[in-house]
C-alpha positions in Angstrom: -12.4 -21.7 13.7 -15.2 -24.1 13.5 -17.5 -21.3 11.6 -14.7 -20.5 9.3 -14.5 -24.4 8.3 -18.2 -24.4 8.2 -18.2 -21.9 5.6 -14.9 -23.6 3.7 -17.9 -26.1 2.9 -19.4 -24.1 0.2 -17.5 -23.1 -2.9 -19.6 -20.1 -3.4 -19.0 -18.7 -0.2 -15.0 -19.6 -0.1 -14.3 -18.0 -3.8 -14.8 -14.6 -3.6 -13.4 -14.7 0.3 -10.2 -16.7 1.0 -9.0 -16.1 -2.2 -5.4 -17.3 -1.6 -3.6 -15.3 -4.0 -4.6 -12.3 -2.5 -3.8 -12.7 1.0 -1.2 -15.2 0.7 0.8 -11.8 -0.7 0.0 -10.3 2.1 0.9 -13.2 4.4 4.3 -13.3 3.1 4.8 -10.0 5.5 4.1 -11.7 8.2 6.7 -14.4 7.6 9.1 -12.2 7.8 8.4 -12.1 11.6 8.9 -15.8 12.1 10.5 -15.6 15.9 7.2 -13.0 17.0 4.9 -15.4 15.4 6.4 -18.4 17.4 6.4 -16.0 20.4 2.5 -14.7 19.7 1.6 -18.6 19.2 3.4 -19.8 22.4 1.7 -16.9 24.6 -1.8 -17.6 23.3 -1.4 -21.0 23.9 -0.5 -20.3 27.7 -3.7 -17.7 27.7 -6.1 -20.7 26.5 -4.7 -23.5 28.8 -5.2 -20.6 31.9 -8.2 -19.6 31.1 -9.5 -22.7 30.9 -7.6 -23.8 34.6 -9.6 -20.6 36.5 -12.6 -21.2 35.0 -12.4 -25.0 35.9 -12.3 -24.2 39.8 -15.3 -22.4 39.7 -17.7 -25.5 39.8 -15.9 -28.2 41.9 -15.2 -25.2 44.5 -18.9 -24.3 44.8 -20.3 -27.9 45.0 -18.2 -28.9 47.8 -18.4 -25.3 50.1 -22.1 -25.0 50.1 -21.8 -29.4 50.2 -23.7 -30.4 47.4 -21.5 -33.4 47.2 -19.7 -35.8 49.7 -16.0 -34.7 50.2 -13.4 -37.3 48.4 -12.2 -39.5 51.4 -9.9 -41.5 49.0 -7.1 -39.9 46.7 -8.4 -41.2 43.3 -6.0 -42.6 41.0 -4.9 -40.1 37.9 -5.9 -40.8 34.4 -7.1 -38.2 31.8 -10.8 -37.6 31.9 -12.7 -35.0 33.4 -14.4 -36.8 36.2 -10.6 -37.8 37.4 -9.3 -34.3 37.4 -12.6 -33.4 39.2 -12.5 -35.7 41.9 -8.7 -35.5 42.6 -9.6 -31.4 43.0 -12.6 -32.6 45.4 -10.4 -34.7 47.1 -8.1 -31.8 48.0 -10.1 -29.0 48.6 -12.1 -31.8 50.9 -8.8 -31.9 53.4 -8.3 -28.0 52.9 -12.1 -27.8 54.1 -11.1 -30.4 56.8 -8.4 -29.1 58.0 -8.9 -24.7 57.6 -12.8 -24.5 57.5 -14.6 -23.2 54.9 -13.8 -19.3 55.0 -9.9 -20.2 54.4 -10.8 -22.5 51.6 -12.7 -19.4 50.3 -9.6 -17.1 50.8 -7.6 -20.0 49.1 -9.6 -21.1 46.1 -10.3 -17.0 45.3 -6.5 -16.6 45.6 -5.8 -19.5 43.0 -8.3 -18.0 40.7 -6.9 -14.4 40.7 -3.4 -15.8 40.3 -5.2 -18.0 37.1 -6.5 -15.1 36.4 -3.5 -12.6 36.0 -1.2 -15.3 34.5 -4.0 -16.0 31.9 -4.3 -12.1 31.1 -0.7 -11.3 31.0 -0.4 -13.9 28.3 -3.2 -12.2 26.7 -1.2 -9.4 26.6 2.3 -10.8 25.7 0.5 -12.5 22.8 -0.6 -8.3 21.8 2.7 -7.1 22.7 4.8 -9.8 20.1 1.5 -8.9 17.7 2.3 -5.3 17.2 5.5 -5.5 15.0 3.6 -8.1 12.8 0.6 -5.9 12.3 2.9 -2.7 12.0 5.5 -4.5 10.0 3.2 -5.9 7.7 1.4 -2.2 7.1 5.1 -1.1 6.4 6.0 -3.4 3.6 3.1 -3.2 1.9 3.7 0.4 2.1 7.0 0.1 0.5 6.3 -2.6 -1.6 3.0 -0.3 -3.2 5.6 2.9 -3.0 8.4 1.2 -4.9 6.4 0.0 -8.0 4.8 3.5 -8.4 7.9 4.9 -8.9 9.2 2.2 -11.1 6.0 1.8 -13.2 6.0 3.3 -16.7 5.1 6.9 -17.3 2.4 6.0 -20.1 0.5 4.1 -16.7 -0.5 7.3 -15.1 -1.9 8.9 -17.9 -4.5 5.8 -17.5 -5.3 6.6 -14.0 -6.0 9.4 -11.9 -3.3 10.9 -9.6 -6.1 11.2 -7.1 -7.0 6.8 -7.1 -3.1 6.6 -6.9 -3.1 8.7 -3.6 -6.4 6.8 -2.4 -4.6 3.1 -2.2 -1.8 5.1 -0.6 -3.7 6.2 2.1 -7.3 4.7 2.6 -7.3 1.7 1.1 -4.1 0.4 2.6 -5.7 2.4 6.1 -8.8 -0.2 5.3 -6.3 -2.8 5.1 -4.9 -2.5 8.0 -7.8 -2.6 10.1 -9.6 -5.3 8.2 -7.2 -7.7 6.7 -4.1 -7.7 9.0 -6.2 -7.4 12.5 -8.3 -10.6 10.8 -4.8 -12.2 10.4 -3.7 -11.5 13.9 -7.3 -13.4 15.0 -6.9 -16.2 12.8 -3.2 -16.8 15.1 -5.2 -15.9 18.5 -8.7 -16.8 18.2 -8.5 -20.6 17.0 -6.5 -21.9 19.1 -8.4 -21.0 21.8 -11.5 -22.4 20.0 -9.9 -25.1 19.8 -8.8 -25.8 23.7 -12.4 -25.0 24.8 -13.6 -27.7 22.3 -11.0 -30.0 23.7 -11.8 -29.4 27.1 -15.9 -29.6 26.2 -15.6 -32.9 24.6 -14.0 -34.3 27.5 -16.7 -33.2 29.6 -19.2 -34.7 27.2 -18.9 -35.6 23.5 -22.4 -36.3 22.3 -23.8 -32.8 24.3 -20.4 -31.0 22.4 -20.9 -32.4 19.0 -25.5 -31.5 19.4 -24.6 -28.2 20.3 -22.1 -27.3 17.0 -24.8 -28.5 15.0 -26.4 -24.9 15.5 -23.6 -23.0 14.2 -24.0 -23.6 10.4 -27.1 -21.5 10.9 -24.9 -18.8 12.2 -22.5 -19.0 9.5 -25.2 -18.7 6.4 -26.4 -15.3 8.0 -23.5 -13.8 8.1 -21.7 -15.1 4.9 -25.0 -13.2 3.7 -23.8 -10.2 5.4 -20.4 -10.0 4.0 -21.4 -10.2 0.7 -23.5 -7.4 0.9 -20.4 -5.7 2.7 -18.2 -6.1 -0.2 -20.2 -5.3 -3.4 -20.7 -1.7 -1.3 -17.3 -1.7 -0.4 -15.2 -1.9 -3.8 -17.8 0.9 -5.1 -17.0 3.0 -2.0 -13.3 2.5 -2.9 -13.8 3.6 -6.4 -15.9 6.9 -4.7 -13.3 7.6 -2.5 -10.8 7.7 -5.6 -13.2 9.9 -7.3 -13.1 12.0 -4.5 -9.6 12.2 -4.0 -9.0 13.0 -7.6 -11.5 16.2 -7.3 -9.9 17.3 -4.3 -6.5 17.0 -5.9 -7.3 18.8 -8.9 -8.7 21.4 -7.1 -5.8 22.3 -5.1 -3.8 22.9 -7.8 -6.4 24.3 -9.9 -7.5 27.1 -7.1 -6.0 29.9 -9.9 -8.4 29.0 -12.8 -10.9 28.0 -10.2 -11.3 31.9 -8.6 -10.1 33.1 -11.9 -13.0 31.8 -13.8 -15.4 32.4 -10.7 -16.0 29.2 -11.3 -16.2 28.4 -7.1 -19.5 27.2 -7.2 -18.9 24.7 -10.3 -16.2 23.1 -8.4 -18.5 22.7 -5.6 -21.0 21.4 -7.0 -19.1 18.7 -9.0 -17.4 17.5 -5.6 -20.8 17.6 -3.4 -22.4 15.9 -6.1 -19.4 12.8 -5.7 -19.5 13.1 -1.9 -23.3 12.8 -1.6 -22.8 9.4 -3.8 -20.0 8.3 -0.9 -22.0 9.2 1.5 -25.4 6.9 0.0 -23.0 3.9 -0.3 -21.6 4.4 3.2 -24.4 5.1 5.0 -25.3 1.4 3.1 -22.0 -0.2 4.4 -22.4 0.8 8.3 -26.2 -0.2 8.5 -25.3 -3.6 7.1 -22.3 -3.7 9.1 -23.4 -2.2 12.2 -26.1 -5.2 11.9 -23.7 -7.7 12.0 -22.5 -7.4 15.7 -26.2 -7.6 17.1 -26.9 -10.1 15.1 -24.4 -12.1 16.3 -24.9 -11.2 19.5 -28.1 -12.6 19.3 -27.5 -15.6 18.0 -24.7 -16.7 20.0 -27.7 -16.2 23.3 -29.7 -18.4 21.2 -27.4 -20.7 20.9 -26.0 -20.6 24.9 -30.1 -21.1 25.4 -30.4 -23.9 23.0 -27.7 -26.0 24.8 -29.0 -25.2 28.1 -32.2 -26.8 27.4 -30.4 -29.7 25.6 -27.6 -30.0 28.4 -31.1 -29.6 31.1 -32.5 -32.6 29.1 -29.1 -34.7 29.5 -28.8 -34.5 33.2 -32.4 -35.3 33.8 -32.5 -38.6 31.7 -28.9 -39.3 31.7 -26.3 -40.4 34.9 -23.0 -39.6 33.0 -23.4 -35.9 33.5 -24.0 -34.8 36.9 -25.5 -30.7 37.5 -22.1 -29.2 38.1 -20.2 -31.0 35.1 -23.1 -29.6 33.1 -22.3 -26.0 35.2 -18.8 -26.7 33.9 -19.9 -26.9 30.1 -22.5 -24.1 30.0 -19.3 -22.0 31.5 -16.5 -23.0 28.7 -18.7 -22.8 26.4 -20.0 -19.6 26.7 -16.5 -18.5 27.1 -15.9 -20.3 23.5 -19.0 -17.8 21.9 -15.9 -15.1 22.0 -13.9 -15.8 20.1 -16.4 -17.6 17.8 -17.9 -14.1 17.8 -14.6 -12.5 16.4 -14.0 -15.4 13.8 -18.0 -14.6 12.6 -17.1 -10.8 12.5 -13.8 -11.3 10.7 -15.7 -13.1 7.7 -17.9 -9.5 6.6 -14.9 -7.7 8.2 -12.4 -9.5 5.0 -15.5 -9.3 3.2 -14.9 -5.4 3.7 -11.4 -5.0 2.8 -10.9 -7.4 0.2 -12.0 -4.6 -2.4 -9.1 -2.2 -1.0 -6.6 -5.1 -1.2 -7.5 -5.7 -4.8 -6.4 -2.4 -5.7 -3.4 -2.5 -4.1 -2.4 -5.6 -5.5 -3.9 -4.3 -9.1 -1.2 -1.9 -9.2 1.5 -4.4 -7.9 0.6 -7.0 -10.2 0.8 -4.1 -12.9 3.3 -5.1 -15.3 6.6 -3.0 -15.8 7.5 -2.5 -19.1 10.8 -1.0 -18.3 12.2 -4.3 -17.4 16.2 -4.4 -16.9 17.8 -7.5 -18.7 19.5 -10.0 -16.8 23.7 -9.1 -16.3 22.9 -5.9 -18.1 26.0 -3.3 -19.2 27.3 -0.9 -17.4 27.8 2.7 -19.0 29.2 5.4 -17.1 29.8 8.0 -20.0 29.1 8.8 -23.6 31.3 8.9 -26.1 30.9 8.5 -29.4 27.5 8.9 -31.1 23.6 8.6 -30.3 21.9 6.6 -33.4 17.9 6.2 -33.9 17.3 3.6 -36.7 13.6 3.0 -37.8 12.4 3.5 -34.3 8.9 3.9 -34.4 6.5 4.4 -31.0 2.7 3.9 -29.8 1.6 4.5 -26.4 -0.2 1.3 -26.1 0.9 -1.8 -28.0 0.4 -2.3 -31.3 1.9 -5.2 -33.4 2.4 -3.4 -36.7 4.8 -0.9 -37.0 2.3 1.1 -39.2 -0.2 1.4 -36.4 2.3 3.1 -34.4 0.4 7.2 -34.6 3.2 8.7 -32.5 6.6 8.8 -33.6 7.0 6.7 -37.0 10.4 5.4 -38.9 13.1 8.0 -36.7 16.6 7.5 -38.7 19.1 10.0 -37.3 22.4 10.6 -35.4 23.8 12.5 -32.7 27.0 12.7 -32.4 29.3 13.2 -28.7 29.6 17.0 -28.4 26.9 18.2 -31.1 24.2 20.3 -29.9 20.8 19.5 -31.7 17.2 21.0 -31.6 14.1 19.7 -32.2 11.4 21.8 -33.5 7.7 21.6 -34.8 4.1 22.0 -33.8 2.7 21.1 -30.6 2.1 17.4 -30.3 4.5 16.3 -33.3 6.7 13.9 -30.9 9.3 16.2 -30.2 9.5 15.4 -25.9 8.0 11.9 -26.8 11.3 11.5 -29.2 13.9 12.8 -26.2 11.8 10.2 -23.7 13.0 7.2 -24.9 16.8 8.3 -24.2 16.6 7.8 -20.6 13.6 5.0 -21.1 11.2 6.9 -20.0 9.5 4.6 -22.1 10.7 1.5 -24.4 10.5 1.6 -28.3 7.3 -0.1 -29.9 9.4 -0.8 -32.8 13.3 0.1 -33.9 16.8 0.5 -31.8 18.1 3.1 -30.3 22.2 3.1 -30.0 24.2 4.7 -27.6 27.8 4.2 -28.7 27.0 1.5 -30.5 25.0 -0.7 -27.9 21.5 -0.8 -27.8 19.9 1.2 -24.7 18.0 -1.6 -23.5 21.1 -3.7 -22.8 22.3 -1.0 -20.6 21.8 -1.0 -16.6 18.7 1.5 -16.6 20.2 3.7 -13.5 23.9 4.5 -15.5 21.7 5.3 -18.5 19.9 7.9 -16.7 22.6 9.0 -15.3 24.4 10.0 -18.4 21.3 12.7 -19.0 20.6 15.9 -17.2 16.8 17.2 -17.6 15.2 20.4 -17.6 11.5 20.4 -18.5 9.3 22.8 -19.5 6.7 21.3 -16.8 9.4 22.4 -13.6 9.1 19.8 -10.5 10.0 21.0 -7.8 9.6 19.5 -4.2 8.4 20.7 -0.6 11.8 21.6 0.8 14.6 23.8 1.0 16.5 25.3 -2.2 19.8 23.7 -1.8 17.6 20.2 -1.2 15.9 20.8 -4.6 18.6 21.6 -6.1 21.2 18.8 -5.1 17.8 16.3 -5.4 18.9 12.7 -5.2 22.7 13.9 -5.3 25.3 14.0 -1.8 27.2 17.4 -2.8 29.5 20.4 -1.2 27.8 23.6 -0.6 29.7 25.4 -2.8 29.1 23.1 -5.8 25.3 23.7 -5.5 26.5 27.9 -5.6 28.3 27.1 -8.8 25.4 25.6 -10.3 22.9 27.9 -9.4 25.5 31.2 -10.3 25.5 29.1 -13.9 21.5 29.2 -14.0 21.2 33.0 -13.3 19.2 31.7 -10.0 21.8 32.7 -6.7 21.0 36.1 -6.7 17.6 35.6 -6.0 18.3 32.5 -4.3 20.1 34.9 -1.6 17.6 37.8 -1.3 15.0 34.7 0.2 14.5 35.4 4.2 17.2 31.6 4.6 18.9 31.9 1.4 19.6 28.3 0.6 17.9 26.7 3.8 14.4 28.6 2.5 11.4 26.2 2.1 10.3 26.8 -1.4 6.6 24.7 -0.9 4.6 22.5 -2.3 6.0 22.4 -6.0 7.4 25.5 -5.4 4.8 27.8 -5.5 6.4 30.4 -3.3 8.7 31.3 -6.3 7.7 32.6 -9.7 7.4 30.5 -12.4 11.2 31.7 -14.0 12.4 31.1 -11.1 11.4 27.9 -11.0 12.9 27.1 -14.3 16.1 28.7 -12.8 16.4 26.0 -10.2 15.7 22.9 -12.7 18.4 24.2 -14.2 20.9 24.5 -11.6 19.6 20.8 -10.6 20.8 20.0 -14.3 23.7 21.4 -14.4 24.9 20.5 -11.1 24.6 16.5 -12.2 27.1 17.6 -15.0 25.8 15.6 -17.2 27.4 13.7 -20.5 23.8 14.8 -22.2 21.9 17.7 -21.6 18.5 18.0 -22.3 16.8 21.0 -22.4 12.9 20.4 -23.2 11.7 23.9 -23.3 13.8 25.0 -20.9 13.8 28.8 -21.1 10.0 28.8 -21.8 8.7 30.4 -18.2 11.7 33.1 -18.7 11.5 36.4 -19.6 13.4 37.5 -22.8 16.7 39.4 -20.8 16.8 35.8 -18.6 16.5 34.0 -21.2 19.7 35.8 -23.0 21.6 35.8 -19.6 21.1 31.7 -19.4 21.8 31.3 -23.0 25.4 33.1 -22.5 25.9 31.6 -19.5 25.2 27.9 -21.1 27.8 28.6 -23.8 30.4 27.2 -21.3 28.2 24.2 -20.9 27.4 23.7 -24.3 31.1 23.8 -24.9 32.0 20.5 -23.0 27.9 18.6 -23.5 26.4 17.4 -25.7 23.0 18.7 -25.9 19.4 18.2 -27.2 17.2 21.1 -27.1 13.6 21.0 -27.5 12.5 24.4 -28.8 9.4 26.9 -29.7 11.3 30.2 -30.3 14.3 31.1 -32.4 16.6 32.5 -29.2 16.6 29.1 -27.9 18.2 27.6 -30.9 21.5 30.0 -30.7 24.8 27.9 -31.0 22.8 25.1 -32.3 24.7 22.6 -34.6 21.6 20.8 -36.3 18.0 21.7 -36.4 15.4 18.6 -36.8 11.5 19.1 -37.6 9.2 17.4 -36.5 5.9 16.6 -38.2 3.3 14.4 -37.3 5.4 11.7 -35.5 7.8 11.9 -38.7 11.0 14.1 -39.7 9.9 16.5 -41.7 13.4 17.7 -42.5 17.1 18.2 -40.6 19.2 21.1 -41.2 22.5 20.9 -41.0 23.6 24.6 -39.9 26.2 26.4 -37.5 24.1 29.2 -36.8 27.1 31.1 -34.8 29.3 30.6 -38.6 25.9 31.8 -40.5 27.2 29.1 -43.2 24.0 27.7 -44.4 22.3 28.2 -47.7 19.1 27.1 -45.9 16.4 29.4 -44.2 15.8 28.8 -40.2 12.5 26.2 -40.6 9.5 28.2 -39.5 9.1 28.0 -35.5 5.6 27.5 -34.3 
């Protein structure tokens, strides 16, 4: 405690450290804990005051068995002081001595101590024991608290930032976290406190020797404030590495096809060993300068015992107020203060070490969500009317002119409940960008979008969503079984999953796998082709049954015959939805009621055209 508040002194040294804002987020965990944090507190309290009570026999026991001093003939009268307690413990191990001889007073006084002992080290332990669900608790929310944002941030975020640094503050940095910042925490609780009845008990013993022998330990506290910051700098570019490496490693796995295909094995390796040996020349860095710091320490606290032995030698040669065992007494509590002195000097580099993980966690915390729910939004539970775009213009990033916006620029049109609509053009025209900002996927830069006459983003975003049912030409699919992927996020009979997947063209195959429905399809589904991947994101779709069905290249992984068999079978479907198709080829846009082009982030032109009557005077506009 005493070197922390030593280093509190210099601004430069505080700053970068105990910056409040960071840790105070991760305090708040801990609070949450209140009755283990009493119960850690109370228990390290008992461990001090024990540990202090065993070591305080040692001395007076010694002086009077081998009779270095006269036994206590007189009970002395109590007050608190050292010399008191001392000479009312003289005075009673004098009439044990008396009375039993010296070998029983030996048995007697070792007894004490072990009992001391025990009780001092079962506190020890109790104060670990109401520890753990703080540390493990605290690793848990910060877990869910990280975990929970991801998955409500904006999609336009992660096409700033590698998947791989994503996964990294999942699992490293919140690992360096745990065994940096929270176990600094839990010594901060432990480690002061029994600094601090050490210090009490030392200045009792003698004030002027305490307060010349903490004058070393600013000394101590400039090295090793050196230390950490050394620690850090290597630290947040070893995080960064990491992410790197993570993202190469990510990439890879689900590049292995191109990556054999290509024969491009040795490329890939040589890109990732080129990252790793750059980790491994800022690690190697970060455990030389850290593995320094416990020596160092080490030595200097031995300096420091040496330095107030020579001081303490010098006091009880010119001075009568402290005797040779008093100053035995000293020299013993304090070296048993350099412990936990030792842990507070090794938690400063140790913070110093994590704060560049916690900074990333927190940078993606503190991101800000631009799909923000107002305040006592609507509820919507199902369409019914008409879907209107008016001058809805849209730019990835923010722009404050509406003619700056490069994606999707001055959308007028309407869908109405029950029509079934396509949107075609050439690749990167807007067309999936246009469909996204249904469900908010991402909010408008400019413009409304009206869903029965009530603007989207006065609706509660989860009944929104829920009005849509999805199928993308990009399929996700999860590590689990069919059904599971199929009734995703969705409680559901057995037999309504069948039904959905009979209305996809996908239980036939479904039932030819070695479980049927219980069959673990793998990471993303790669066990299964990629049509029939497509088949299950549509039975997932359908089974939602949806007010609004979207169907962004849905049919694209399928061959022509599967593609004709979903396409009759959706006629049902398209019967009672309304439904937005996304389209490259000219079978998709069967029973269509109005065609949309798309053109550089502008409509281009709609056709109005019932393709199943044939009554249009128009030509089909040219599919790319």
């Amino acid at each position: 405690m005493l070197i922390i508040f030593l280093l509190l002194l210099s601004k430069k040294i505080i700053h970068p450290i105990f910056n409040l804002k960071h840790y105070l987020h991760v305090l708040k965990y801990a609070l949450r804990h209140k009755s283990n944090i009493f119960l850690m507190f109370l228990a390290n309290i008992f461990y001090a005051i024990f540990s202090v009570s065993y070591l305080s026999l040692l001395v007076p026991f010694l002086s009077v068995l081998f009779q270095q001093v006269e036994p206590v003939l007189e009970k002395p009268e109590f007050v608190l002081s050292v010399s008191a307690v001392i000479d009312i413990f003289y005075y009673y191990l004098g009439q044990f001595v008396s009375n039993n001889g010296h070998i029983y007073a030996l048995i007697f006084i070792a007894i004490t101590m072990i009992v001391l002992n025990f009780f001092s080290n079962l506190f020890r332990y109790m104060a670990q024991f109401f520890s753990a669900p703080i540390r493990a608790g605290m690793i848990e929310q910060l877990r869910k608290e990280l975990y929970n944002k991801v998955i409500n941030l904006t999609l336009s975020y992660f096409s700033k930032i590698k998947k791989g640094d994503v996964l990294n503050r999942f699992g490293a940095d919140v690992q360096e976290i745990e065994w940096s910042v929270v176990q600094s925490i839990i010594i901060i609780c432990r480690d002061p406190l029994m600094i601090l009845v050490f210090l009490v008990a030392l200045f009792k013993i003698s004030f002027s020797l305490t307060v010349i022998s903490l004058l070393i330990f600013p000394v101590v506290g400039l090295l090793i404030s050196r230390i950490g910051t050394s620690i850090q700098k290597n630290s947040a570019k070893l995080q960064q590495l990491l992410a790197s490496v993570s993202a190469i490693f990510d990439e890879t796995i689900g590049g292995l096809r191109i990556i054999k295909g290509y024969n491009a094995i040795d490329h890939a390796n040589k890109k990732f060993q080129e990252e790793t040996a750059e980790h491994f020349k800022i690690n190697k860095k970060i455990f030389r300068v850290n593995d320094i710091g416990a020596p160092l320490v080490e030595l200097l606290s031995l300096a420091t015992l040496l330095a107030v032995l020579w001081i303490g030698v010098y006091f009880v040669l010119q001075r009568s107020d402290l005797t040779g065992e008093v100053f035995m007494l000293f020299v013993v509590i304090f070296a048993r203060i350099i412990p936990p002195a030792r842990h507070l000097a090794n938690m400063y580099y140790t913070l110093k070490k994590g704060l560049p993980s916690l900074q990333r966690i927190l940078q993606v915390i503190n991101e800000d969500e631009t799909i923000v729910e107002k305040e006592n939004a609507l509820p919507i539970s199902s369409f019914s009317n008409q879907i209107v775009f008016k001058q809805v213009s849209f730019s990835y990033q923010y722009v404050e002119n509406e003619a700056d916006c490069k994606i999707l620029q001055h959308i007028n049109f309407e869908i109405n409940k029950g029509e079934k609509i396509a949107f075609v053009g050439e690749s990167g025209a807007g067309k999936s960008t246009l469909v996204d900002l249904l469900p908010r996927f991402y909010d408008l830069s400019f413009g409304e979008i009206l869903i029965d006459g009530t603007n989207i983003e006065t609706y509660k975003i989860s009944h929104l969503r829920n009005l849509f049912g999805i199928v993308n030409q990009d399929v996700i699919l999860f590590h689990d079984t069919v059904y599971n992927n199929i009734a995703f996020g969705r409680t559901t009979s057995r037999e309504e999953v069948e039904t959905a997947a009979k209305a996809a063209i996908a239980h036939e195959f479904i039932i030819k796998m070695e479980h049927g429905y219980d069959t673990i399809i793998g990471d993303r589904g790669m066990t299964l082709s990629g049509g029939q991947r497509q088949r299950l994101s549509i039975a997932r779709a359908l089974l939602k049954k949806p007010d609004i069905l979207i169907l962004d290249e849905a049919t694209s992984a399928l061959d022509y015959e599967s593609e004709l068999l979903i396409q009759e079978s959706l006629k049902e479907v398209f019967k009672s939805h309304t439904v937005i198709i996304i389209a490259h080829r000219e079978e998709t846009l069967l029973n269509v009621d109005k065609i949309v082009t798309l053109k550089n982030g502008r409509i281009e032109e709609v056709l109005l055209k019932s393709i199943n009557s044939g009554s249009s005077n128009k030509s089909l506009p040219e599919l790319v």
